[in-house]
C-alpha atoms as one frame of an Amber mdcrd trajectory, in Angstrom:
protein
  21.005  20.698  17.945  24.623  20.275  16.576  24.930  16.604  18.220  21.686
  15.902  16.230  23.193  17.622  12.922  26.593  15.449  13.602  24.276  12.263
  13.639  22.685  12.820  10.660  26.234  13.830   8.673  27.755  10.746  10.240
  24.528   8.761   8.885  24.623   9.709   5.401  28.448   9.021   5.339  28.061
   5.332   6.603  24.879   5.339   3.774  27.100   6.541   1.112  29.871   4.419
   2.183  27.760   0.975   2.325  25.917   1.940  -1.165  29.659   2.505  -2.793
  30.909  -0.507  -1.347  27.471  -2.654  -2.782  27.773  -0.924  -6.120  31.446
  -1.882  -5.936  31.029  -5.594  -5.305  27.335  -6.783  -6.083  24.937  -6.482
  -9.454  21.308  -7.733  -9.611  20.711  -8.734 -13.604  17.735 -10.141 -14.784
  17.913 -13.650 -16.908  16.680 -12.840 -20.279  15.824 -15.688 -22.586  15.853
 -19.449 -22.643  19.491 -20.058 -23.048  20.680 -21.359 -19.495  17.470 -23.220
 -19.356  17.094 -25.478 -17.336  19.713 -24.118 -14.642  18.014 -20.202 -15.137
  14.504 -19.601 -16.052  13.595 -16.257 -17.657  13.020 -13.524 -15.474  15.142
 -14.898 -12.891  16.988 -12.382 -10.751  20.420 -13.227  -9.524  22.972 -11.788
  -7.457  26.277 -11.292  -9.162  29.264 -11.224  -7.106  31.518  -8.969  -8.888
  34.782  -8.907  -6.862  35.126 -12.695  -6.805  37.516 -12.485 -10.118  39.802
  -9.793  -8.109  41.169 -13.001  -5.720  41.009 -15.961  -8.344  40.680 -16.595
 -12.134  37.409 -17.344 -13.336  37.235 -21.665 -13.817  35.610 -23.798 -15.407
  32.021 -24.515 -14.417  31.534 -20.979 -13.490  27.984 -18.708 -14.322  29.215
 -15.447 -15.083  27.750 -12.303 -16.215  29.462 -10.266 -18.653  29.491  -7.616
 -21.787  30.132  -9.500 -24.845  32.728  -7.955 -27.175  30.120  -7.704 -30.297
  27.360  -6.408 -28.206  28.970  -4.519 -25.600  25.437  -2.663 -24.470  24.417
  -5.945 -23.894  25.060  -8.569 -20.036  25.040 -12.069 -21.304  24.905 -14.543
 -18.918  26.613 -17.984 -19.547  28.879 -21.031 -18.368  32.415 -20.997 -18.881
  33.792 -24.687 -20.335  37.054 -23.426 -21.824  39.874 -21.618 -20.805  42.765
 -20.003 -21.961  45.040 -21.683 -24.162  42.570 -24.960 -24.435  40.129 -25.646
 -27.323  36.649 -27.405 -27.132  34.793 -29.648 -29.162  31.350 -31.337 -29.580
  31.300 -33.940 -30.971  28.597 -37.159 -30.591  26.839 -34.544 -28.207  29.683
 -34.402 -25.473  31.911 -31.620 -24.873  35.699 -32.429 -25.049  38.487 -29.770
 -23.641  42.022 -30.061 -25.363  44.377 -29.261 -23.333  47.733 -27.419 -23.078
  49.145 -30.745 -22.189  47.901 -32.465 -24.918  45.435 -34.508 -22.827  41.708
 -34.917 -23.610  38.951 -34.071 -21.439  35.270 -34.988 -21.548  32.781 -33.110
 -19.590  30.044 -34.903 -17.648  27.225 -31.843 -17.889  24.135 -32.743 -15.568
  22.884 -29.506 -15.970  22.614 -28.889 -19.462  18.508 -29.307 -21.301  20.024
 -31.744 -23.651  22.747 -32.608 -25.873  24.225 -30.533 -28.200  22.936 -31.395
 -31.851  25.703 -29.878 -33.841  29.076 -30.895 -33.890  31.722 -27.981 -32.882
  35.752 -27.977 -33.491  36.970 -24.629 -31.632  40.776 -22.740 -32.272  42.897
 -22.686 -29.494  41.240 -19.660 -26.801  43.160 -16.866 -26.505  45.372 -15.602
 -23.751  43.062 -13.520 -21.090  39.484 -15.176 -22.769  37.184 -17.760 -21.929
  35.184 -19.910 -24.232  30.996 -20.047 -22.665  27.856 -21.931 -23.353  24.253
 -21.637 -22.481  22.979 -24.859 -20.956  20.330 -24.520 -22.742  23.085 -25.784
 -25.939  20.661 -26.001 -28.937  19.028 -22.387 -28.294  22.513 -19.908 -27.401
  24.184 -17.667 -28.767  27.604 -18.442 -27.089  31.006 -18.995 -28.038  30.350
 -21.493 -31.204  29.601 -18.595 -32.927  33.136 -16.985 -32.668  33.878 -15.041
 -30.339  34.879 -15.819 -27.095  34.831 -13.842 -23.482  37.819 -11.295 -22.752
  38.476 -11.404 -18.971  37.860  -7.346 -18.994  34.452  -7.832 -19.979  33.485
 -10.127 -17.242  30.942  -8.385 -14.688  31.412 -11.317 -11.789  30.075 -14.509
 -10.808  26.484 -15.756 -10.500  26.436 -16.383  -6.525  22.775 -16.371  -5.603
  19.280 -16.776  -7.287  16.952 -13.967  -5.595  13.721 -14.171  -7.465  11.241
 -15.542  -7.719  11.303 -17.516  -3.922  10.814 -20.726  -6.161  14.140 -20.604
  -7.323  15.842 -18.983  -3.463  19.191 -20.810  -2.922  22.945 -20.714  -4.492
  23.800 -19.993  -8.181  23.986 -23.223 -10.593  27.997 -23.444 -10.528  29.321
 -26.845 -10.468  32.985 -27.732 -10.289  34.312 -29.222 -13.473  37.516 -30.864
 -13.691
């Protein structure tokens, strides 16, 4: 009897362990709205990896889930194009990063639903914040309106689409230069 009580102790211990550590490092949000269409559909559930951030700095190209500072109830979901201490503008629908160094990058963006129809001139980001966008550019609420992405209110990295099977396979994160 007490090597059958000493099982079942040591079982919930390794349960509660494992569930701390997933709670600690994973998140399963649900895509809500049209904005990173056509790289996320609505409904879509991903897996978040949220202890990526604790080894690197978020970059560029990244899907991340996060609270934004004016709705902090809220998880938005977007791609990061700026980072701190650059600016961004649209203009001619292409994305251009200024950069600390003065240089000028264009972005070649295969994923986005089409080309932005407004032309954008950003401020310089701020120290510890990212500038986002939805790929879906002419229905988002993202950074053009203002505000940007503290690095405190990031939740982690999109890592892999879970649901429905249709859409099974790695998070749309693409390297940009």
């Amino acid at each position: 009897m007490r090597a059958f009580l000493r099982e079942i102790v040591i079982t919930l211990i390794v349960a509660a362990v494992i569930f701390g550590l997933l709670q600690a490092t994973v998140q399963i949000p649900i895509v809500v709205g049209c904005s990173m269409e056509p790289s996320l559909e609505e409904g879509q559930r991903l897996l978040v990896n949220k202890a990526v951030y604790k080894f690197h700095e978020p970059e560029r190209g990244d899907v991340i889930v996060f609270h934004p500072s004016h709705n902090p109830g809220d998880e938005y979901i977007k791609r990061i194009i700026g980072l701190p201490g650059e600016s961004v503008e649209i203009k001619q629908g292409t994305v251009y990063i200024h950069k600390q160094d003065g240089n000028v990058l264009p972005l070649d963006e295969l994923y986005i639903k089409e080309v932005p129809s407004r032309p954008f001139n950003g401020n310089t980001i701020p120290e510890n914040e990212y500038f986002v966008l939805g790929d879906n550019r002419n229905n988002s609420n993202d950074s053009r309106n203002g505000w940007t992405v503290k690095r405190e209110d990031i939740i982690g990295k999109a890592w892999l689409s879970i649901w429905p099977p249709s859409t099974w396979g790695l998070a749309p994160n693409y390297a940009l230069p």
